[in-house]
N, C-alpha and C positions, 0 to 999 in steps of 0.2 A: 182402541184395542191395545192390550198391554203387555210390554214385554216380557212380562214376569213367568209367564208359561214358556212351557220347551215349544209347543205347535197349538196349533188353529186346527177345528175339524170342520168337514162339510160333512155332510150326510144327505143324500139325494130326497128329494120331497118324497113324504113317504115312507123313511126307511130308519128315522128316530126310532131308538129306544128297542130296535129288534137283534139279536143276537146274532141272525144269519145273513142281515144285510151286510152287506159292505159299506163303508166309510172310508173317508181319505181324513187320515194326520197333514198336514203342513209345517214343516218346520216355522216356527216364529221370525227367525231373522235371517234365513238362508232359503234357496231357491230350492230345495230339499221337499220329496214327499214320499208316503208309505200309504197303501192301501190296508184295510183292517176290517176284521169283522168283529159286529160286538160287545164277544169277550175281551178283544184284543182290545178295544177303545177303552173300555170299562178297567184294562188293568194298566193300558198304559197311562190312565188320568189318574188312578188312586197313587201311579208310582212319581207325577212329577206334583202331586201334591204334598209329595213327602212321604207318604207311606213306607215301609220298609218290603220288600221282597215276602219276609216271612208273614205281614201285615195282612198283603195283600191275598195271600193265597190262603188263610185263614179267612178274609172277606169273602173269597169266593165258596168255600165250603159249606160255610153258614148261609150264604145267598143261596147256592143251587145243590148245596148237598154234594157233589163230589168229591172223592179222595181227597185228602188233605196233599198227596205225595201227587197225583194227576193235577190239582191248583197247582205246586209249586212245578211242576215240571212247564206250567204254561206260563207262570208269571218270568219265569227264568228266560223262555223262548221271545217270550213280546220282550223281554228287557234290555239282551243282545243284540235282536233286530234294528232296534232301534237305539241303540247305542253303537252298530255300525254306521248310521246316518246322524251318529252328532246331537241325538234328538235332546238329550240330558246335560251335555256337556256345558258348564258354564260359561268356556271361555267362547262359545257359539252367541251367547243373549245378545250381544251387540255386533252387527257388521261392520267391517272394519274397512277404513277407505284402502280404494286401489292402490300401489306402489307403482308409479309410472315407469316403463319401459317402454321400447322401441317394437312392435311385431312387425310392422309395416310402415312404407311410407308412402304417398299417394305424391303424386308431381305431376304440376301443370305445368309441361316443357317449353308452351308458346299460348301465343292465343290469337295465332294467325286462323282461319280454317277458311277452308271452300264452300262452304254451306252458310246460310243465315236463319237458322233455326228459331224460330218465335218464341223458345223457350227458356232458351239458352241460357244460365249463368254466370260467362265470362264474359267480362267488360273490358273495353281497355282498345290500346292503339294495337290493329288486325297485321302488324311487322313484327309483334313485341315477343322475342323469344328470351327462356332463361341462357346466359351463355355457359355454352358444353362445357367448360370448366369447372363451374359453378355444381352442374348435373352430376358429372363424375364425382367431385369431393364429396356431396353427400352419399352418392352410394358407397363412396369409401368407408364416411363416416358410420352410416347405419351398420357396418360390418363391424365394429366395434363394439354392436349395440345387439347383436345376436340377431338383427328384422331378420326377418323369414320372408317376405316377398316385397317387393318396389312396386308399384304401380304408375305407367305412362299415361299420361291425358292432356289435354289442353283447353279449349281449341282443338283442332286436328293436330293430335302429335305427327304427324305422318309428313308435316308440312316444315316439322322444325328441320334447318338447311342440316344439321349435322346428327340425323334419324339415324344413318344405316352406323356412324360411330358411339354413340350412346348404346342401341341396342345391344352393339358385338360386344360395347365392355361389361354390360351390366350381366348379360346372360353370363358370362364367364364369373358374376359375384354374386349371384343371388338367383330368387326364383323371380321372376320376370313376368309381370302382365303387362296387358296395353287398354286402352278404350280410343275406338275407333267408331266414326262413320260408315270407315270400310268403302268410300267414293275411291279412293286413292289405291286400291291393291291391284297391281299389277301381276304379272305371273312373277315375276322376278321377285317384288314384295313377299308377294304369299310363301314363296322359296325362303325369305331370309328369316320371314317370324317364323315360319314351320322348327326352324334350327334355335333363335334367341328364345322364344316364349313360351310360359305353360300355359300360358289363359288368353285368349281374346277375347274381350266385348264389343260388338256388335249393335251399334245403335239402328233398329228398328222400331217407326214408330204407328205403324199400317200393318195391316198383313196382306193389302193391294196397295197399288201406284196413286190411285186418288187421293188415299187419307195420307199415305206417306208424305209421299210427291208436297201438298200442300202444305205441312209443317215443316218440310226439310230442304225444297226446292225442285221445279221440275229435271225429270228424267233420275233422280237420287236412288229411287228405290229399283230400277232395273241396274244401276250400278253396283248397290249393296247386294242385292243377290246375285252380281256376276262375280264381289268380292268372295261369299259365302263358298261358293263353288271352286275359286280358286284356293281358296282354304282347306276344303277338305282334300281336293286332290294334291295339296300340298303334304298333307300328313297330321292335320288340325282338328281331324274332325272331331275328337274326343274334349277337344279345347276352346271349342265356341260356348259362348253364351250372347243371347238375343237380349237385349236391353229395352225397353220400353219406359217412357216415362209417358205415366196418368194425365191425360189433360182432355180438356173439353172436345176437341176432335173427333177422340182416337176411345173415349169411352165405352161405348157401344160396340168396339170391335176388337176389345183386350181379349174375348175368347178364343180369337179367329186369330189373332198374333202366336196363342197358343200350339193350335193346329196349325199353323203355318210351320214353327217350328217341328211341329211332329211329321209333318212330312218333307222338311227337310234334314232329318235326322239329326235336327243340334239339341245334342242333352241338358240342355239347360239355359232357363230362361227365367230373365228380370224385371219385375215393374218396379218403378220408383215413382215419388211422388212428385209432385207438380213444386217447384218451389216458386217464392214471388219475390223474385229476384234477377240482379240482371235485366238482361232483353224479356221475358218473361214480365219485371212486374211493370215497366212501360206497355206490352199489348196483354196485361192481363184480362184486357175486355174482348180478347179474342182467344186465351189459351185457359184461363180460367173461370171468366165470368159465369155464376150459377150454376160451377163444381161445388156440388154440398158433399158433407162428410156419407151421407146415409149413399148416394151413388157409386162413391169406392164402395161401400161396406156390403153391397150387392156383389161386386164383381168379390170381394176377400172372402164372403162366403161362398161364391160358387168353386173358387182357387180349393178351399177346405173339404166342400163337399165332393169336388175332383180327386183328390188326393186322397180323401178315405174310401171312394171305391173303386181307387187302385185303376180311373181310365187310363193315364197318361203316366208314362214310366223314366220321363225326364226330372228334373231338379226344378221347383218351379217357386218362387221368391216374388212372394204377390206385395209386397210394401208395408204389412203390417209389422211394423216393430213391437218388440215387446210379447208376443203369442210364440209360447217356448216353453213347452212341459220339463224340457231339462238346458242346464245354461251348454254352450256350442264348447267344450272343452277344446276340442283342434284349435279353436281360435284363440285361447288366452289361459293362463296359469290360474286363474280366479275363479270365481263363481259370478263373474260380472259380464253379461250378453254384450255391451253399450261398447264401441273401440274405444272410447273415448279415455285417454291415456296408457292407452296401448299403441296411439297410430297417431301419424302428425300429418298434414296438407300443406303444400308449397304454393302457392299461386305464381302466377306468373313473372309479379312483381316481389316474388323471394319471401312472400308475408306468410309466414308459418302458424295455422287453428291446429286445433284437436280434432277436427270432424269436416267433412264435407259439408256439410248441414249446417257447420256453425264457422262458414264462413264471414262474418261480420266484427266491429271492430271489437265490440264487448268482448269476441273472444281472441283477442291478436296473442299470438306468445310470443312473435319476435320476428327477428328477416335475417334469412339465411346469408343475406352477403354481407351481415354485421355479426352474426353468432354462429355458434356451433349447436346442433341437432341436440349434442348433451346439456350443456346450458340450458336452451330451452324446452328440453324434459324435464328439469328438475326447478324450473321459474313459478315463484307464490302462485303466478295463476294458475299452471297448468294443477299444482296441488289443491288450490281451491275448488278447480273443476272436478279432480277426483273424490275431495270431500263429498260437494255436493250430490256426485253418483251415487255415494253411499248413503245421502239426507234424506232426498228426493221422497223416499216412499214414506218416512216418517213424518217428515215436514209437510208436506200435502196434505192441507186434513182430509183431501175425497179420499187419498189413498192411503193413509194413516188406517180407515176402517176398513180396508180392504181384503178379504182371504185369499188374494190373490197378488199380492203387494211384492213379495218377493220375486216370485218369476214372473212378472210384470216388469219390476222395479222402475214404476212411476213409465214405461213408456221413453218415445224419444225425446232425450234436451231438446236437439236441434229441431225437431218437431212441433215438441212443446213452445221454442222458441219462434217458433213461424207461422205459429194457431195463434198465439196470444204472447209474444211479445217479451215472453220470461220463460226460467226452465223451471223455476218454481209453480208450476200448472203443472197437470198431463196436457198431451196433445186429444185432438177431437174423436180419438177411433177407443175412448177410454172406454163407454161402457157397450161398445161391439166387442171389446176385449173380454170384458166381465162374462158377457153371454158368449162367447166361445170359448172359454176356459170352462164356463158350466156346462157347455155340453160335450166336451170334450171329457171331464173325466166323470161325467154319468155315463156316457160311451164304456171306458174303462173299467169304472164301478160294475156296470151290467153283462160285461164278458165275465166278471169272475165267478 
């Protein structure tokens, strides 16, 4: 597929070559589209084949006989439109890698916890916290960096000895989440985060005590929902979200984690994917064995057909990466969905990736008690990694012929890397992708 056009057109089966269907434009190298009918396809192709304006509206004259001044009033109309989307501009043919920045930092403060999760991807000695010194310079540092929010985890953060001092400095410099078990919130807890954080996550991995209980440990899940309740009546409730990670268990019962949420009013709710790693890929023959890709792709299409008719009126983030009819602009200055050079991860051991997902060594960028957070934004890796975001959809030959390559753009690395081992692949949910981006804007195509 070549980059020598402005855009790529779909046309719904059926709807070739008719004047009144609609059709969708795709920008070429950007995550950009415009719906058209047509005439509109028919003049915006004569125009990025070179044609001239007045060319074009003389072609339409001759073809169907109208005004020569009614052509040029329409060729004028498609040629703005879409030159407010970039569609012609040259300097658009080639996408351009990310400029690495700071949005976010993600910190793993310990990797002590209460719990023994079968899924779990922190390894390491269960005393091993980063020291509070350590934690504060970086949020120092990230405030030089413009991040917009810090992120707590571990382990249980809740566990690291200097919690209640970390929180009260960071809330005072930044926007402030956590990720929690939530075993540990006391009233007095729920009291302090209600005041430092705008976000909790809530690991729920049941929407009863049996499926929880068994992946998290007995009695866990009547503690997580006495933390939930402490939360709200803290003054939280608008700032919960329900976390859930996909695994062999708890399969069968991600609908019902849903409505669990809906009946306890928290707005917003997360699936993630199973990773195999850590504790996880020692019992992968209990938390994933004969998790095939087509059993998410059941539950990602029930998430989709939920959300288009409007059951459920929370935020609900079912793990499909990559399905995004427009890129998430609140989150990044770019046209690039991926954090990946936007956001850094500390682990425990101070060892600083680009992504959660790409916790491994291929992606190490460096250790916070030997570098500064600037250094290793601006380190050959972390720029290779940004290249490569921008390669990915070209360089893939499945998705080099893709019409869906830009707002795809090739799917998750970290994904990619944990289906098959490179981020030079897409990951396994590529062509459940394909087929709901196709029904998603024959949906759109058929409202107009």
């Amino acid at each position: 597929m070549s980059n020598s056009r402005s855009f790529f057109t779909y046309c719904p089966q059926g709807s070739e070559g008719s004047l009144e269907k609609s059709c969708l434009l795709l920008h070429s190298t950007c995550p950009r589209w415009v719906a058209v009918n047509g005439t509109s396809l028919e003049i915006a192709d004569l125009l990025d084949k070179g044609q001239s304006p007045e060319e074009t509206a003389h072609h339409l004259t001759a073809r169907y006989g109208i005004p020569l001044d009614s052509a040029r009033k329409d060729v004028l109309f498609v040629k703005e439109e879409l030159r407010k989307q970039q569609f012609f501009a040259e300097t658009s043919r080639a996408p351009s890698p990310r400029s690495p920045s700071i949005n976010s930092i993600f910190l793993h403060i310990t990797k002590r916890c209460n719990l023994s999760c079968k899924h779990c991807y922190v390894v390491g000695p269960p005393d091993s916290d980063l020291p509070v010194s350590l934690i504060l310079r970086m949020i120092d540092e990230v405030q030089d960096h413009r991040c917009s929010s810090v992120t707590l985890s571990g382990g249980e953060p809740l566990l690291h000895p200097e919690i209640r001092t970390i929180l009260s400095y960071a809330s005072h410099k930044t926007k402030l989440q956590i990720l929690t078990n939530g075993t540990l919130i006391t009233k007095e807890m729920a009291a302090l985060l209600g005041e430092a954080v705008s976000a909790i996550q809530i690991s729920v991995d049941g929407s009863a005590q049996e499926i929880h209980d068994a992946i998290r440990g007995e009695g866990s899940f009547d503690r997580t929902m006495t933390a939930v309740e402490r939360l709200q009546k803290a003054g939280l409730a608008d700032r919960i979200t329900l976390s859930t990670t996909i695994m062999r268990q708890n399969l069968h019962d991600l609908p019902d984690v849903i409505a669990l949420a809906e009946r306890l009013g928290i707005p917003s709710v997360r699936f993630l994917p199973l990773r195999k790693s850590g504790r996880a890929h020692a019992l992968w023959h209990q938390v994933g064995s004969g998790l095939r890709a087509e059993h998410s792709e059941r539950f990602y299409q029930f998430v989709l057909d939920l959300q288009q008719r409007r059951r459920y009126g929370a935020s609900i983030s079912c793990g499909l990466s990559g399905f995004l009819l427009k890129p998430p602009v609140e989150q990044s200055d770019d046209e690039y969905w991926c954090p990946v050079g936007k956001k850094l991860v500390v682990d425990g051991d101070g060892n600083i990736y680009p992504c959660v997902l790409l916790m491994e060594d291929d992606f190490l960028l460096g250790n916070a008690f030997h570098q500064g957070l600037g250094e290793v934004l601006h380190s050959d890796r972390m720029l290779e990694l940004c290249s490569a975001l921008c390669e990915r959809r070209t360089k893939i030959p499945k998705c080099s012929q893709c019409l869906w390559r830009n707002l795809c753009q090739s799917g998750c690395m970290g994904q990619a890397f944990d289906h098959c081992g490179t981020i030079w692949e897409t990951d396994h949910f590529c062509d459940f992708r394909n087929r709901a981006y196709q029904g998603a804007f024959d949906r759109i195509l058929q409202g107009m």
